[in-house]
Every structure is written in C-alpha cells, then in structure tokens.
N, C-alpha and C positions, 0 to 999 in steps of 0.2 A: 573460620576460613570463609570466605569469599565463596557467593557462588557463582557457579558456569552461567552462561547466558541461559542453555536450556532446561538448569534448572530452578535459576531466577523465573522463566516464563511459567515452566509447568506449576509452579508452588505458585505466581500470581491467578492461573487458571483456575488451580483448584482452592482457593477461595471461596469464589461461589461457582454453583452451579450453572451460569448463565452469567458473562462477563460483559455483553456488548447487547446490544438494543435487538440485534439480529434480523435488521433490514439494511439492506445498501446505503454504502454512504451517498448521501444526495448528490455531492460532485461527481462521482463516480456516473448517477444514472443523467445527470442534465449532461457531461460530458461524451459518455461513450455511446448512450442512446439511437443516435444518426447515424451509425459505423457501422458497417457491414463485417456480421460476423464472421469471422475466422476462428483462428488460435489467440489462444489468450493468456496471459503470463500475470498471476496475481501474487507479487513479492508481502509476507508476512498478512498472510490469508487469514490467520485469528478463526476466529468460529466460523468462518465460512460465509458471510455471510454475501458479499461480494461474487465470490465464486460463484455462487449457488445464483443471482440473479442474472449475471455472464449466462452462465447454462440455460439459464429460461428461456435469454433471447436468440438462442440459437449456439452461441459461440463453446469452442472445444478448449476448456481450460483446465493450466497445469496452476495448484495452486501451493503454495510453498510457506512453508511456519518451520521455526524450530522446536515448537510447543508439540510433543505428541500427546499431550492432554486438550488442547487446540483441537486439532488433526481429527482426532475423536470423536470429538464433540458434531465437526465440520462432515466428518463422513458419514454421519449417523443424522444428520438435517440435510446433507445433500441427500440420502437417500427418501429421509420422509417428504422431501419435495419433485422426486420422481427423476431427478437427473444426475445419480450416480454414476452413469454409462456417459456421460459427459465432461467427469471432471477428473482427472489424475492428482490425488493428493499426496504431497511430497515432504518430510521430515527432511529439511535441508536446515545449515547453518550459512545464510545468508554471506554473512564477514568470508566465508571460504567456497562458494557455493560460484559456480557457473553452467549456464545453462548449455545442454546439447542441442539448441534450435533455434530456431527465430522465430517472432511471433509479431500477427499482426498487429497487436494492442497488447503493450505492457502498463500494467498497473501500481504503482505504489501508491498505496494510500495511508496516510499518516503514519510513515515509516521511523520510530523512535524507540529508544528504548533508553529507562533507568542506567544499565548495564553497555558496559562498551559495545560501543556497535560505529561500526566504520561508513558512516550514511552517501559521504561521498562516491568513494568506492562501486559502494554497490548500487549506486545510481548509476555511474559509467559503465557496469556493467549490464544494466537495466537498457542503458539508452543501445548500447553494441546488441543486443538481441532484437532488437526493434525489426523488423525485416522491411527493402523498399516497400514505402508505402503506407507502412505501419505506423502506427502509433503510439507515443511517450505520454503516459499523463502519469504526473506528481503531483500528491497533493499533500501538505506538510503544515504544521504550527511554525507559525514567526516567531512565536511565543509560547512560552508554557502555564498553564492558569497557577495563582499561588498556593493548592495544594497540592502540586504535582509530586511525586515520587523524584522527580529527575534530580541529579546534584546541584544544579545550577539553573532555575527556573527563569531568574532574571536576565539570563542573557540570549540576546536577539539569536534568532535562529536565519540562514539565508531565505530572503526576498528570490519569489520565481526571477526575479530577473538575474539577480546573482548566479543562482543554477546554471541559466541559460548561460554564460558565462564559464564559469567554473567548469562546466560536463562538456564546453564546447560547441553547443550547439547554436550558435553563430558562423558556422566555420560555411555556411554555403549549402551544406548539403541537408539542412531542415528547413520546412516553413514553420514556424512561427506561430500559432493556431490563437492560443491564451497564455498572456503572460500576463498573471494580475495578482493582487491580493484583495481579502474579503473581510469584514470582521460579523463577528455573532457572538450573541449572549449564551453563555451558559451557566448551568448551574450546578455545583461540586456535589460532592457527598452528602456532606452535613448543612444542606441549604444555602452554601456559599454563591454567591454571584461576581461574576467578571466577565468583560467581553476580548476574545481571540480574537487576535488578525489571523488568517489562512493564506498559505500559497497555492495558487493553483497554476500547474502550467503544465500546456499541451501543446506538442511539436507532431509533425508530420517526418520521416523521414524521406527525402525526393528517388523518386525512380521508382520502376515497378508500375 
C-alpha cells in the first residue's frame, strides 16, 4: 500500500537523526534580510531551520510541515535557540491547508516532494495570504539532481518566470522584486556531483 504524504515525510525523517544542514537557506537570508519584520508564514518548515532564523531577526512566525517528526525536531532547536515564544508550529497538510491570516512575508523554500503534492495550488494560496505590502518569495529546483527520490527527475520544473505567470502575479497588483534563476554545484550522498539551476522569485504585493 501506498503511503500518505505524512507518512512518507515522517519515515524520511526518521532516517536519520538530523536531515538538513540546520542553518538557513542562503536565498532565504540574502532575500528577506532588508525587510522589516513582521509576521511570517514558512510553507514546509522541515527542521526548523528557516523559522528559527526568521525569529532571531525579530519576526513572529507561523511555521507549517506535515512531518510531526519534523515539528519535533523544529520545536525542540527553536527552543535551544531561545525563540520558542516566537514561533507557532503547525502539523498542517499543505495540499488542504489554508491560512487564517496574512502575513507580511511568505516563505517557500524548496517546496517538493517525492509524493503527490499539488505545488501549484498551494503557491496561490501562498501568494493570497501575502498581506498589502507583504512579501512572496519562492524559491524552487528547475531540476532535480540524478539521484533524486522524485519520479520524474528529468523533467523541467517551472522557471520563476513561469510562476509569475501561472500564480498571476502580473496582473498589476505586484512589483516584481527578483525574477531569476541561479545554478550551483552540489554533491549527493554517495559523492555524486551535478550542478542545479534554482528559481528564485520575489514579488511585493502593492498597497499597505
């Protein structure tokens, strides 16, 4: 039998002890750095580790995984990093999940997964909580390196400019901030090498 999304994540969790590097992704700190903290929306928060640098710089974030072996993990390093009382962590299933709020800075960051996941979707609903003034950053693989887990590694994933498109946000009512792709070396599990294109794209929404 097929498993559920949440518990495809929690069995890739608990693998190991320790999944992710557990310092912010670099897009995330060159992009939101200059932005005056507010509220803050982190879509598939993973170990935290995003979250927890959001909180350092002041900002009040909801942060959202369907993994409550994730969650776990995330609540127990946001507290060893002193900003528990900053972050509301949420067991949500994204594909069905809509926010009660808006927020000044919505975050996705490398929003994928093996297991059906509706990435569209839950972009537009990512960019609809954006509050005037607020801000959209997505940051996503163009591609997937060739040992990926995903079904289908070889085919292209949308270019931020597609997004911008796709989610609408041409329609007038964003600026436009970054719309680009990036590429970097990385290295797999078993010493593998390839280099990823990245999307990166940050919109403003107007008013406010």
């Amino acid at each position: 039998m097929d498993k559920t999304a949440d518990q495809f994540w929690d069995s890739f969790y608990r693998e190991r002890g320790q999944v992710w590097s557990g310092k912010p992704n670099p897009v995330l700190v060159r992009e939101a750095a200059g932005l005056a903290p507010g509220l803050a929306l982190d879509l598939g928060c993973g170990e935290g580790a995003d979250a927890i640098w959001l909180a350092q710089q002041g900002w009040r974030v909801t942060a959202v995984d369907i993994s409550a072996v994730a969650l776990r993990r995330a609540a127990g390093h946001g507290t060893d990093a002193g900003v528990a009382d900053r972050i509301d962590w949420q067991q949500q299933d994204l594909a069905a999940w809509t926010p009660d709020g808006s927020y000044d800075l919505v975050s996705a960051q490398f929003l994928h997964s093996p297991v059906e996941l509706p990435r569209e979707k839950i972009l537009h609903t990512a960019a609809a909580a954006v509050a005037p003034g607020g801000t959209l950053l997505v940051v996503g693989h163009e591609s997937f390196p060739p040992w990926s887990r995903h079904p289908e590694p070889d085919v292209p994933l949308p270019t931020a400019a597609e997004l911008v498109r796709s989610l609408g946000l041409d329609d007038g009512n964003w600026r436009l901030e970054v719309v680009d792709s990036s590429s970097r070396e990385v290295t797999g599990p078993d010493g593998q090498q390839a280099v990823l294109a990245d999307s990166v794209l940050r919109a403003r929404r107007l008013g406010g």
